[in-house]
C-alpha positions in Angstrom: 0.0 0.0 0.0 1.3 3.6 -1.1 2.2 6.1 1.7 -0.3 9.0 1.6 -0.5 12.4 2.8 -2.4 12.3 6.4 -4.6 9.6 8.2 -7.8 9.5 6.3 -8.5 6.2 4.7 -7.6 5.8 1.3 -9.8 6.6 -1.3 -7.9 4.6 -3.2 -7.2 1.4 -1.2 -3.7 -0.2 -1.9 -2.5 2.1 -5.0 0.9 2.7 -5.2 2.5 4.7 -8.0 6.4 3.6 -7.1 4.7 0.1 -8.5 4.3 2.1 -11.7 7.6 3.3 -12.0 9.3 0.8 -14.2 7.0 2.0 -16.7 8.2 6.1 -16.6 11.2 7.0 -18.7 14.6 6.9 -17.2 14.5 11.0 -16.8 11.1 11.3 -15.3 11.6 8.7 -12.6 14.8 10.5 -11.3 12.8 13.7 -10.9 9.9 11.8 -9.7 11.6 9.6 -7.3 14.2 12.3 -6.4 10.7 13.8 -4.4 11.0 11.3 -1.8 14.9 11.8 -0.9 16.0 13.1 1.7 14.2 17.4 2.5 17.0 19.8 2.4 17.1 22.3 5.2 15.1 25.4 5.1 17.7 28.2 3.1 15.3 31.0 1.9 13.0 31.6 4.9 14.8 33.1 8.3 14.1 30.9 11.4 11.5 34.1 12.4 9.6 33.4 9.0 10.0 29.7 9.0 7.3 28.8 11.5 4.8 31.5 9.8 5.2 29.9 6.3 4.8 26.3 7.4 1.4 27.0 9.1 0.2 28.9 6.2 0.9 26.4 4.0 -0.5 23.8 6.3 -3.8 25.5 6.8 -4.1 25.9 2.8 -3.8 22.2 2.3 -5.2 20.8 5.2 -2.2 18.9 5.7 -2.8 18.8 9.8 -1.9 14.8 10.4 1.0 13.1 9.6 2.2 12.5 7.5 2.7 15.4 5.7 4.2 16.1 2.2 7.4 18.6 2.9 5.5 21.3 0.5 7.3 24.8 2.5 10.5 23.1 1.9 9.8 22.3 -1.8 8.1 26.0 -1.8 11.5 27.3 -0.4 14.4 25.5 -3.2 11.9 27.7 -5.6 12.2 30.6 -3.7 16.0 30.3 -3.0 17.0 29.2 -6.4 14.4 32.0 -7.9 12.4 29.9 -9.9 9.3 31.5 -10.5 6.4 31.1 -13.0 7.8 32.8 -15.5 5.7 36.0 -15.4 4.7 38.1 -12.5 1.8 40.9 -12.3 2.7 44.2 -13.2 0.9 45.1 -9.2 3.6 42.4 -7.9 6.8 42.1 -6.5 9.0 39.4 -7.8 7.4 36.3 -5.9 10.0 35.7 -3.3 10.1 39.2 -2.3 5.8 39.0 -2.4 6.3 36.0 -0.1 8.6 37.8 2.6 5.7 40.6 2.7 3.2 38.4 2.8 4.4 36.3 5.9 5.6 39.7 7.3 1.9 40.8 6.9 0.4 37.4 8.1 2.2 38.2 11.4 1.2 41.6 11.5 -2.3 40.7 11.3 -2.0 38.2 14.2 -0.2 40.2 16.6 -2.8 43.0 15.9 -5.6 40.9 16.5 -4.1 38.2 18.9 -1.0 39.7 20.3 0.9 36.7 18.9 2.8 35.6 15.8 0.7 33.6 13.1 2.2 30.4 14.1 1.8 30.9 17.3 -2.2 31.3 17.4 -4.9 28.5 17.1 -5.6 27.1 13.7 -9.1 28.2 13.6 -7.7 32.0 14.1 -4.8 31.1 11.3 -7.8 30.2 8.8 -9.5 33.0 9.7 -6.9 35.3 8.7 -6.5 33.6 5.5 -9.9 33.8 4.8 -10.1 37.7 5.4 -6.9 37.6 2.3 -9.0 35.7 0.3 -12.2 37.7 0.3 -10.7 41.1 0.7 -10.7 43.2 -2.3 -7.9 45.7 -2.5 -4.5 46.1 -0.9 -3.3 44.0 1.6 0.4 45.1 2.9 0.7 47.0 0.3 -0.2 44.1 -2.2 -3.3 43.2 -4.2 -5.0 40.7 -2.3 -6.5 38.3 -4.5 -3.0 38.5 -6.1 -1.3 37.3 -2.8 -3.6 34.6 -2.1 -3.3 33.4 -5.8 0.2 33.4 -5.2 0.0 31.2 -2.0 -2.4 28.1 -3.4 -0.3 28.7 -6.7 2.6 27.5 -5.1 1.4 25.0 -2.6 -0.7 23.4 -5.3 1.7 22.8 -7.8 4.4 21.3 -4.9 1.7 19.2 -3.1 0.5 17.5 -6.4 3.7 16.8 -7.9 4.7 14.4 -4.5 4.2 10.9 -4.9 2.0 10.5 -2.1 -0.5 12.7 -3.5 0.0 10.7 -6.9 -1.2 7.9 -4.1 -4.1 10.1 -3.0 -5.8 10.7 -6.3 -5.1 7.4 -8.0 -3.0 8.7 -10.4 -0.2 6.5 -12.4 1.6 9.2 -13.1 3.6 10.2 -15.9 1.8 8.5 -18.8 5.0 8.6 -21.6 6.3 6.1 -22.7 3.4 3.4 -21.7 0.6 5.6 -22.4 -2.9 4.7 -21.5 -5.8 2.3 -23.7 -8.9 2.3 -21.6 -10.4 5.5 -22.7 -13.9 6.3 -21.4 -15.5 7.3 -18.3 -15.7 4.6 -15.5 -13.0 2.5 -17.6 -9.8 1.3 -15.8 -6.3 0.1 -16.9 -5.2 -3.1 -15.1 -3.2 -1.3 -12.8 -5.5 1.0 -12.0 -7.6 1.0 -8.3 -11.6 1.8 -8.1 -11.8 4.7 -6.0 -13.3 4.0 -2.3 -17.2 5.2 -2.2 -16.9 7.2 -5.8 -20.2 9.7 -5.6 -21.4 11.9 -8.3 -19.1 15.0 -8.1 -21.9 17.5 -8.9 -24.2 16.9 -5.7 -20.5 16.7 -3.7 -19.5 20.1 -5.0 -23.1 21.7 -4.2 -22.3 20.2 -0.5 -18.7 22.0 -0.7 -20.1 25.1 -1.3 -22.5 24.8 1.5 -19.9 24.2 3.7 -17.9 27.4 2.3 -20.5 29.5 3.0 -21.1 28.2 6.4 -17.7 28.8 7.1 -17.6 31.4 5.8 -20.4 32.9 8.4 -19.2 31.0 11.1 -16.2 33.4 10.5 -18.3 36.2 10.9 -18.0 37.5 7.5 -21.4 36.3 5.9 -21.7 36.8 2.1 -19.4 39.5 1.3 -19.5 38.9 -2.6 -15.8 38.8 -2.4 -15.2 35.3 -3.4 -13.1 34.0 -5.6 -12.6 30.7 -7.6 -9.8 29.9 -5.2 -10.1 29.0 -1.7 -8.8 27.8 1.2 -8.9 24.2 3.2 -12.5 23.7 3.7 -13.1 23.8 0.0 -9.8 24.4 -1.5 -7.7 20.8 -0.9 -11.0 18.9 -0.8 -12.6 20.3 -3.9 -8.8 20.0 -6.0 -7.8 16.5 -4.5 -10.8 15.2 -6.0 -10.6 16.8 -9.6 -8.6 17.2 -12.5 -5.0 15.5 -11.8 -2.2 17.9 -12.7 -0.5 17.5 -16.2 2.5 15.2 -16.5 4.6 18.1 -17.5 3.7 20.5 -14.4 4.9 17.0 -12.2 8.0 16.7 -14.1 
């Protein structure tokens, strides 16, 4: 059985893409496999801003039981070795300097609010910072803040579904060159392939998501603002993305 992220049972019960990997070419498995090695040491965050950034990241991915999938330390090698998306917004910084403000700012609104750092509060208050980002429109820190908050699931997206385990989570083979896939179709497996645990329609699922946003999103206090965007954070954003489109071979390697 493949490792995945947290301690929910597997949707997916006893896939593992490693079994899979004989089929990848030589290049893609080293990059694929090279995930699992050993996490180099935080280089681009201080120790101050360390702590900050991990709990963002963990509240955006609802990645709260082990085990968890290193995503700030794959965040930070991007950020130290300044590989960005190739573009930025003409209202952004460069995207490492727009994550120093925004953990900077993160803080600054928890020390405001709570007298305490961001990491340092309860997770409930965490997401309810991150949901203020997410719905405010305007300036945040001196930042656009649907821009920031893009910038945030943008990153912790892209390094959480190119990890093996999360491969594990969503069923998915992985890269498909050079094997390639036959069974076309809805509801049609390869061999390898694992039915997914209790599959349910996905449109009376996402109806029940978005209940659950906007009762959240009152529970918060903030009650329909209008301000919402297609992103979000844990309560819809990891759940609604882990069960939709996989990411494309060449974003994973």
């Amino acid at each position: 059985m493949g490792t995945t992220p947290g301690s929910a049972e597997q949707r997916f019960p006893g896939f593992d893409v490693l079994a899979q990997a004989h089929t990848w070419d030589t290049v893609t498995t080293g990059v694929v496999l090279n995930r699992l090695g050993p996490v180099r040491p935080v280089g681009f965050f201080s120790p101050e801003e360390e702590p900050t950034a991990r709990a963002l990241v963990d509240r955006l991915l609802g990645q709260d039981d082990d085990p968890k999938i290193p995503v700030l330390e794959m965040i930070d090698v991007r950020l130290l070795e300044r590989q960005g998306d190739g573009y930025r917004y003409e209202d952004m910084p460069e995207d490492w300097e727009a994550w120093r403000r925004s953990v900077a700012g993160l803080d600054a609104d928890a020390r405001a609010t709570y007298g305490q750092p961001f990491w340092d509060i309860t997770a409930t208050a965490q997401m309810q910072i991150i949901e203020e980002v997410r719905k405010l429109k305007g300036d945040w820190h001196g930042m656009p803040a649907s821009r920031v908050f893009s910038l945030w699931l943008r990153y912790a997206c892209s390094a959480f579904y190119s990890h093996p385990w999360a491969f594990n989570e969503i069923g998915y083979g992985g890269p498909a060159y050079p094997r390639g896939y036959k069974n076309l179709g809805l509801d049609r497996r390869e061999n390898w392939e694992v039915a997914e645990r209790d599959a349910q329609d996905p449109v009376p699922w996402a109806e029940r998501s978005e209940a659950a946003r906007r009762q959240h999103t009152e529970t918060l206090g903030g009650g329909s603002s209008g301000g919402d965007t297609d992103e979000t954070t844990h309560d819809v954003g990891r759940s609604t993305s882990r069960g939709s489109e996989a990411p494309k071979d060449d974003d994973r390697a």
